[in-house]
C-alpha positions as CSV (number, residue, x, y, z in Angstrom):
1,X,200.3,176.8,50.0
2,X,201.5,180.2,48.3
3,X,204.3,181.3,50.0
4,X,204.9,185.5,49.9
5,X,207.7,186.3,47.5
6,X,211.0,186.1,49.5
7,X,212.2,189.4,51.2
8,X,215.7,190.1,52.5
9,X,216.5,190.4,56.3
10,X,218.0,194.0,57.3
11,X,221.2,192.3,57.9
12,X,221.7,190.0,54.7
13,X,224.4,191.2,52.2
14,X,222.6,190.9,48.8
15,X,224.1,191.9,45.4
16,X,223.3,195.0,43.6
17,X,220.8,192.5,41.3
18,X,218.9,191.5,44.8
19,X,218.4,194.3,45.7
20,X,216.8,195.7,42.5
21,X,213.8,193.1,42.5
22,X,213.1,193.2,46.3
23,X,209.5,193.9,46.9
24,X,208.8,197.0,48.8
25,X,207.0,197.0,52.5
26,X,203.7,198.7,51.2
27,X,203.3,196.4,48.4
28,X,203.9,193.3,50.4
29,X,201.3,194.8,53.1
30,X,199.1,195.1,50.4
31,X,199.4,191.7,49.4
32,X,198.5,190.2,53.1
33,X,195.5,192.4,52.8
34,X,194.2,190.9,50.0
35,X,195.2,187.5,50.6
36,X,193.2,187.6,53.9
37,X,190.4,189.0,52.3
38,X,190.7,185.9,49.4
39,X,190.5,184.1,52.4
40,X,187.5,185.2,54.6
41,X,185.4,184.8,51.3
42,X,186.3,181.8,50.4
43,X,185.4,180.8,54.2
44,X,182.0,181.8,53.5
45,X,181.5,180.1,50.1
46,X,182.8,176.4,51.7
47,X,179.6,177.4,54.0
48,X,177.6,177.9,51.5
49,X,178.7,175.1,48.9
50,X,178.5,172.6,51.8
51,X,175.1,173.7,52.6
52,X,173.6,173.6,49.2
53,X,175.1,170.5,49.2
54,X,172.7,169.2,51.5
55,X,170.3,170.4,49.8
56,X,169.7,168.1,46.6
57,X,170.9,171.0,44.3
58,X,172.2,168.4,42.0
59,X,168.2,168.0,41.2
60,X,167.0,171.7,41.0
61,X,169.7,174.1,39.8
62,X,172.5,171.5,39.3
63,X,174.5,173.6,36.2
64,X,173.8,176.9,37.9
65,X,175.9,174.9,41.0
66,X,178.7,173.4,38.9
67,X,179.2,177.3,37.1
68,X,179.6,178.5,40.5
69,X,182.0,175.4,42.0
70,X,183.9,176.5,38.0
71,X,184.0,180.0,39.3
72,X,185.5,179.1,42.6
73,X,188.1,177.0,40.8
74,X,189.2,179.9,38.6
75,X,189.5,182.3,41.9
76,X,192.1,179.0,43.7
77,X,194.0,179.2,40.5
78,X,194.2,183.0,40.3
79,X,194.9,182.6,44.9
80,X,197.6,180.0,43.7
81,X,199.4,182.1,41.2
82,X,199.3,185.2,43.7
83,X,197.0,187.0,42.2
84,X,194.8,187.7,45.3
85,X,193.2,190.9,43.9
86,X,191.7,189.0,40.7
87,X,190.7,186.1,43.2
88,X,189.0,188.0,45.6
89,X,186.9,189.3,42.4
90,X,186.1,185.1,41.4
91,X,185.3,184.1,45.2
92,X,182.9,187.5,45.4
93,X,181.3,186.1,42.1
94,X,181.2,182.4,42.9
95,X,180.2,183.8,46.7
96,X,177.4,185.9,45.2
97,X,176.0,182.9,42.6
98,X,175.7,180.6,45.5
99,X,173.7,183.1,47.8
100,X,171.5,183.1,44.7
101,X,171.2,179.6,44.7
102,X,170.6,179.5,48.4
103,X,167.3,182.0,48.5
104,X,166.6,179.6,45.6
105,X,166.6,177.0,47.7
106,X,164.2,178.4,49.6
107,X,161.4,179.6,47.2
108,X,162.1,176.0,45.5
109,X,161.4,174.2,48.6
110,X,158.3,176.5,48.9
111,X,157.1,176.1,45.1
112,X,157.1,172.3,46.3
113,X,155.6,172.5,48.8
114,X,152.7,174.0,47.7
115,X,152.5,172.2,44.6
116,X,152.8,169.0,46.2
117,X,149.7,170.6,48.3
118,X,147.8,171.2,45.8
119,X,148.0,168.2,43.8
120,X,146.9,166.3,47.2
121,X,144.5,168.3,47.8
122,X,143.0,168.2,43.9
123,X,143.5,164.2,44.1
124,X,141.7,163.1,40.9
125,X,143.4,161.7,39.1
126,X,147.1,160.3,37.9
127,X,148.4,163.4,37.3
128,X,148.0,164.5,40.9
129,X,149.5,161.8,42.2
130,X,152.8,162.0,39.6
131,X,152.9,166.1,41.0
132,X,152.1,165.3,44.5
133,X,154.5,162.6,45.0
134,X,157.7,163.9,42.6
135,X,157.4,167.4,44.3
136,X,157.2,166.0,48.0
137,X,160.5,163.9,47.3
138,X,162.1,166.6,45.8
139,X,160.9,168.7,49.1
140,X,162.5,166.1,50.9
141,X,165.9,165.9,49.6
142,X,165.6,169.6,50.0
143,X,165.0,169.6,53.6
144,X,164.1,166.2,55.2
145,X,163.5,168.1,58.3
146,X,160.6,170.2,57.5
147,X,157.6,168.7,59.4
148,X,155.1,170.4,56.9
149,X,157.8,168.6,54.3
150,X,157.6,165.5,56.3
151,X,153.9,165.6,56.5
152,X,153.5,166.2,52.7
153,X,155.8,163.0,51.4
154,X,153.1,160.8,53.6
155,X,150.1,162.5,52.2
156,X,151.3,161.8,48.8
157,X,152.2,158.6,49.7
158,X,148.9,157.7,50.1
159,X,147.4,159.4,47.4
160,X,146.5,156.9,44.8
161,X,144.3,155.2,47.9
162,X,142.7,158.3,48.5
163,X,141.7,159.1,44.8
164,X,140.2,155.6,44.8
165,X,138.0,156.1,47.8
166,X,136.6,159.6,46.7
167,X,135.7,158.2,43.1
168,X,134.0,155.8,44.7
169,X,132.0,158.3,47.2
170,X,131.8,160.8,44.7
171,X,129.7,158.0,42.3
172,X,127.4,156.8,45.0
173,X,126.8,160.6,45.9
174,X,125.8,161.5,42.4
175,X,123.3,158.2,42.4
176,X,121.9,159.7,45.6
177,X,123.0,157.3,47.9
178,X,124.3,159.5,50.6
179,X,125.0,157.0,53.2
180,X,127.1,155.0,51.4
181,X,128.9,158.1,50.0
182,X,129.8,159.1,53.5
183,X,130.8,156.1,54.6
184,X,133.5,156.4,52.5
185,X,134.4,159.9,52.9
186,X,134.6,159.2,56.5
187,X,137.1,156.4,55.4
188,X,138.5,158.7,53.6
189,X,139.6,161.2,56.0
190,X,141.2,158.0,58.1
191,X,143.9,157.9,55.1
192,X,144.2,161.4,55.2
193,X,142.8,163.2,58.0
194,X,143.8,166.6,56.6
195,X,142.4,166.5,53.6
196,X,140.3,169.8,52.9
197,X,138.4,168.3,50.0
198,X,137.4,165.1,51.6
199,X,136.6,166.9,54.5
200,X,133.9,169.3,52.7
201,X,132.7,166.9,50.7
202,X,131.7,165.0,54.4
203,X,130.6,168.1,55.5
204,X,128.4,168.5,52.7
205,X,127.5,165.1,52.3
206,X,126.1,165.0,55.9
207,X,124.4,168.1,55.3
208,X,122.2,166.8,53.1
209,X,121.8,163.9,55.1
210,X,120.3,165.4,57.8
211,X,118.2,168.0,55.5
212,X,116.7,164.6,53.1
213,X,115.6,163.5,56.9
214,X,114.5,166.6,57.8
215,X,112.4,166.5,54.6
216,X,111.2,163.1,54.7
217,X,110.0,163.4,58.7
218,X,108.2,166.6,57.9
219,X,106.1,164.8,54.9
220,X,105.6,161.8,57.5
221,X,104.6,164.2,59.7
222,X,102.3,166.0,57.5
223,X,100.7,162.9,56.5
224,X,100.3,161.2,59.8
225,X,98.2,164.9,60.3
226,X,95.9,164.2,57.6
227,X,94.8,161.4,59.1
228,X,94.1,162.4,61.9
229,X,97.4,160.4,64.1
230,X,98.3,163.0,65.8
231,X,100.7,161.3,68.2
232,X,102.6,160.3,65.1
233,X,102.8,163.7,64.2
234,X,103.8,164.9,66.9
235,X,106.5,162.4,67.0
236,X,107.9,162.9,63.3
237,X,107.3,166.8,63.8
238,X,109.3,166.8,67.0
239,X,112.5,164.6,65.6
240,X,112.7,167.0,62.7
241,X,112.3,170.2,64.9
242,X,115.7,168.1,67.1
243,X,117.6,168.4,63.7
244,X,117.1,172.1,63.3
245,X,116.2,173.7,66.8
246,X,115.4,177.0,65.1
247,X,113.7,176.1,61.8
248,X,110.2,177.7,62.4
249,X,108.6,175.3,60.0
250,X,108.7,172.4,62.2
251,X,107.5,174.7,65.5
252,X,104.6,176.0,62.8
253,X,103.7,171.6,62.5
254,X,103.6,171.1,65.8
255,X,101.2,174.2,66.8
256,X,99.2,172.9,64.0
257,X,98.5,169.3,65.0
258,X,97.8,171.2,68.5
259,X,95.1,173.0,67.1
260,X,94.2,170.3,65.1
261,X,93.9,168.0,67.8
262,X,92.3,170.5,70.0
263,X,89.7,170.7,67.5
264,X,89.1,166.9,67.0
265,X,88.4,166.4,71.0
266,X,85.7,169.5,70.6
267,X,84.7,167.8,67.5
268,X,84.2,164.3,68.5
269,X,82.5,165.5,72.2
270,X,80.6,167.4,70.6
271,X,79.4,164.3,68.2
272,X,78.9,162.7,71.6
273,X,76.8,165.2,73.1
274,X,74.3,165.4,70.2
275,X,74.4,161.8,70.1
276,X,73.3,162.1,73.8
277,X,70.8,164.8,73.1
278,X,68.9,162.6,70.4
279,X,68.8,159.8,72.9
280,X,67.2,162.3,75.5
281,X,70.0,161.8,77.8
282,X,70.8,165.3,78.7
283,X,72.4,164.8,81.5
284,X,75.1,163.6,80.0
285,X,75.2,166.1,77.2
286,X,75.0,168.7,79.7
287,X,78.5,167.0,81.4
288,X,80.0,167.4,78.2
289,X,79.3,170.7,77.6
290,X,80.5,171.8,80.6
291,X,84.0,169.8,80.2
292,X,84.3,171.5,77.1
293,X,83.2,175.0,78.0
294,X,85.9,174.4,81.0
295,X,88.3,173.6,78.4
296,X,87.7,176.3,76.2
297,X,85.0,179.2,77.8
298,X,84.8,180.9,73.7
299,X,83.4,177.7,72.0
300,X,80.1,179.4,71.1
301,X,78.1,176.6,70.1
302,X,78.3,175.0,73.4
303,X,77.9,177.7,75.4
304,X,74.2,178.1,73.1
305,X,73.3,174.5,73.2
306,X,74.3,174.2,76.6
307,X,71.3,176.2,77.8
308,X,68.6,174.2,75.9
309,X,69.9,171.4,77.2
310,X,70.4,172.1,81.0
311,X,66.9,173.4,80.9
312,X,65.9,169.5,79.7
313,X,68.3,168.2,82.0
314,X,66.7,170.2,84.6
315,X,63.0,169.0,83.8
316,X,64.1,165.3,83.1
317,X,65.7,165.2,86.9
318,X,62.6,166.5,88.4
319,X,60.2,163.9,86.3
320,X,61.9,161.4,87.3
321,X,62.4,162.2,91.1
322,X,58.5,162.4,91.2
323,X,58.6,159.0,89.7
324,X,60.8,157.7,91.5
325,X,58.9,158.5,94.6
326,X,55.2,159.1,93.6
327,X,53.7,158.8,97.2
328,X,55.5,162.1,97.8
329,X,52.7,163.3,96.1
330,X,50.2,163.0,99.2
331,X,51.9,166.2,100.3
332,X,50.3,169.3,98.6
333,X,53.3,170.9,97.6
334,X,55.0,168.5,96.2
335,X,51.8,167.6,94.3
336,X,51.7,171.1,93.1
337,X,55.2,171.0,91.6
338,X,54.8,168.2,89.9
339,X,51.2,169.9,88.0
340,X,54.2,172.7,86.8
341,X,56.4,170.0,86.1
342,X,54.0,168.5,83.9
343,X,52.7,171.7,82.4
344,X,56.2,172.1,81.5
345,X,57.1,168.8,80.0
346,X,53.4,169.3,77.9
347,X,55.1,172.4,76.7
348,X,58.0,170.9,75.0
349,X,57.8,171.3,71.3
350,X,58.8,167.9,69.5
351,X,59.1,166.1,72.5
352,X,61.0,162.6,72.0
353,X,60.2,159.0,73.2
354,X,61.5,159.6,76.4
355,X,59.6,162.6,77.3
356,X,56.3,161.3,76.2
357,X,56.7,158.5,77.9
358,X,57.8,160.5,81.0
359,X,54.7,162.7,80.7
360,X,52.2,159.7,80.3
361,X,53.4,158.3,83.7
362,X,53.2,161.6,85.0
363,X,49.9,162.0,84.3
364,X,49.1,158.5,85.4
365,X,51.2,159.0,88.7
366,X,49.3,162.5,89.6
367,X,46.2,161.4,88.8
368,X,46.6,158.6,91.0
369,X,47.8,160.3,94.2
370,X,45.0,162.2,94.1
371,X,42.4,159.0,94.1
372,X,41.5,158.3,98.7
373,X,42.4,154.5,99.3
374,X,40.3,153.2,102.2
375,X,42.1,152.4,105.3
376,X,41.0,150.2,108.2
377,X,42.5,151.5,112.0
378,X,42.1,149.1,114.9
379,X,42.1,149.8,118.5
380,X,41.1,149.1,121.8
381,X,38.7,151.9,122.6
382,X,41.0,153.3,125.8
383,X,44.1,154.7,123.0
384,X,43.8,157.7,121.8
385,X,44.6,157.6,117.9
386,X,45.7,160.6,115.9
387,X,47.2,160.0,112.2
388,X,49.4,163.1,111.0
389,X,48.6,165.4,108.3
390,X,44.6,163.6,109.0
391,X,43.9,164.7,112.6
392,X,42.6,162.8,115.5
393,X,40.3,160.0,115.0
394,X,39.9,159.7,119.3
395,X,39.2,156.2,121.1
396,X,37.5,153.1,118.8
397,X,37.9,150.1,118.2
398,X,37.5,149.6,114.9
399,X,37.2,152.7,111.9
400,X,37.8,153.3,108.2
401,X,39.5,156.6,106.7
402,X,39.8,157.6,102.7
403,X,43.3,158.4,102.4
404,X,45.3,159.5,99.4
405,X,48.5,157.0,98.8
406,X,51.1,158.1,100.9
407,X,53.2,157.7,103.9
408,X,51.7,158.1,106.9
409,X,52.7,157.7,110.8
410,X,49.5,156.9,113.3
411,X,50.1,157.5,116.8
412,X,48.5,156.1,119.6
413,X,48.0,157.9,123.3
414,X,46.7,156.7,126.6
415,X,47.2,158.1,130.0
416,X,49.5,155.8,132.1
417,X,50.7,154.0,128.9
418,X,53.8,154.6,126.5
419,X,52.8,156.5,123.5
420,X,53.1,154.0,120.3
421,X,53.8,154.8,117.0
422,X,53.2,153.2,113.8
423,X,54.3,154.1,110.2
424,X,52.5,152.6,107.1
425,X,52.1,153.1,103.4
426,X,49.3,154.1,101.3
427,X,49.2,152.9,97.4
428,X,46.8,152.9,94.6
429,X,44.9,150.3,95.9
430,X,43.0,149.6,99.5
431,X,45.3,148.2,102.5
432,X,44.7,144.6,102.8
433,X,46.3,144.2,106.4
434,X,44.7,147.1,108.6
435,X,46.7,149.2,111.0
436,X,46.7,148.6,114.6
437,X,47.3,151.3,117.2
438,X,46.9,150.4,121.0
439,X,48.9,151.9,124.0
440,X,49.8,148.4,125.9
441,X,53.2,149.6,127.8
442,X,52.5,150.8,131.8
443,X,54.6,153.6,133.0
């Protein structure tokens, strides 16, 4: 402690020598001024020296900090001597030095910061891992409570473990084995989730991932379509069109096996149909004509062959229905249509086997239904016997008619005496049994 110079009370006797050196009331005024002022700057350099103390300074501006703690020294000296005027100019130097060093502080913890950053995030070798991790510890003696700080020292931490895994990745990426290489980017990120580089590189990596597959299911695709699989293209076009929804290239594949599938049915149905047509089967070729022209009314070439062949479908129906029932024939029209239908079957140029064939037993089956069969009726003289489409043939016993082959009903009529009826056929050749009509039911 300074104590002021002494000053005589009002009422103390002092000698004319006392009295020559006391110290007037301004100056001493003066003095308490100055002292106080000494004082309330030195209050605000212990704030500040304490706090830089915390602050590592020792490792970033440590002769800067001992010139200032010199500085403050000279100003107690000059305080301790009374000088509080020459102190006050010390402690406003020393004062002003260390608020230098304490913005310092602050950009220094920055600079560190983001140069222990930036080594992490270059991680690739020693180096970065020498910067990262001497310029995170000096961050932390800076300020051990900066999260970002915090976050930085465990980053760098870590860093030689990092570097390995991404020269690793980074060597199976370059040999083009992309899977492995993200594998390991994706272990990666586990070590240092944050890591910007890592994290692009995955991005990146997985990008061309996905484009190699796209790639490689378009050129299945494309080849499955050259053969002719079209489910198989379909399949590869449709898993590469799932990895990009709005590439138009793999909407463009799958339109294209459409049509190209679309045009292998018509194709092979139409194979079928001339297959059919050279085996004069036409109604079947006329069936698959119309499928397709259901399909697809603008396919031209069946729409043309189509009528060439429903006209032979047409005739080869009618043949055979008069084949299949030549005793039809008794009646005249039917006979008559089946002339036209073998006038028209005659016109055919280069008919087939099966037409010939049709038209010889045409000819054979007209030309017999047109040749009378002898038939031999029995009675009993009393019924009255009338064969339709013949007429009546009245009472016997015992006659013969010429008939052509056919179906024919005989009915027999007597008064007091159920009608009878009695149907019987007529072929190529003469009846062997004859037919017997007689009324033998009273009313």
């Amino acid at each position: 402690m300074v104590s002021e110079p002494w000053i005589a009370e009002p009422n103390q006797t002092s000698s004319p020598e006392s009295l020559a050196t006391t110290v007037a009331p301004s100056t001493a005024a003066e003095k308490t001024k100055y002292r106080q002022d000494a004082q309330r700057l030195l209050a605000d350099i212990i704030s500040l020296r304490d706090d830089l103390s915390t602050k590592a300074i020792n490792l970033w501006a440590a002769l800067r900090f001992e010139q200032s703690l010199l500085t403050i020294e000279k100003g107690d000296q000059q305080y301790g001597n009374g000088n509080y005027l020459q102190s006050i100019t010390s402690y406003q130097r020393a004062l002003d030095e260390l608020s230098a060093l304490s913005l310092q502080a602050v950009t220094t913890l920055d600079a560190t910061k983001q140069a222990s950053f930036v080594a992490i995030e270059s991680a690739s070798n020693e180096s970065d891992i020498i910067t990262a991790s001497d310029n995170a510890s000096l961050a932390m003696a800076i300020d051990p409570q900066d999260p970002k700080v915090q976050l930085l020292a465990q980053r760098a931490k870590r860093l030689p473990e990092l570097i390995a895994l991404l020269e690793d990745a980074n060597q199976f990426a370059q040999e083009g084995d992309l899977e492995k290489a993200k594998s390991l980017y994706e272990q990666a990120l586990t070590i240092d989730p944050v890591h910007i580089k890592t994290q692009s590189a995955l991005t990146s990596t997985t990008q061309l991932i996905i484009n190699n597959k796209f790639s490689n299911l378009m050129s299945a695709g494309f080849f499955a379509l050259d053969r002719q699989q079209f489910f198989e293209a379909r399949l590869k076009f449709s898993e590469a069109q799932a990895l990009f929804p709005n590439e138009l290239s793999a909407e463009r594949a799958l339109n294209q096996v459409d049509g190209q599938e679309s045009q292998k049915l018509v194709d092979d149905k139409m194979f079928f149909a001339n297959q059919f047509e050279s085996n004069e089967e036409w109604q079947k070729a006329l069936a698959i004509y119309d499928e397709l022209l259901a399909t697809d009314a603008t396919l031209i070439t069946a729409k043309v062959r189509r009528i060439s062949v429903s006209v032979r479908a047409s005739l080869n129906n009618q043949i055979e229905e008069i084949l299949k029932a030549p005793l039809s024939l008794s009646a005249t029209n039917v006979f008559q249509t089946g002339q036209q239908v073998l006038a028209d079957a005659q016109n055919i140029p280069d008919a087939g086997q099966v037409l010939l064939r049709q038209i010889k037993q045409l000819e054979t089956v007209l030309a017999a239904s047109q040749i009378p069969v002898k038939v031999t009726v029995q009675s009993d003289g009393l019924t009255e016997v009338i064969i339709y489409r013949i007429g009546n043939l009245n009472r016997f016993k015992e006659t013969s008619v010429l008939l052509k082959p056919g179906n024919y009903v005989a009915v027999g009529k007597r008064k007091g005496y159920r009608d009878v009826r009695s149907r019987f056929i007529v072929g190529n050749q003469s009846v062997i049994d004859p037919v017997i009509v007689i009324c033998i039911d009273v009313i």
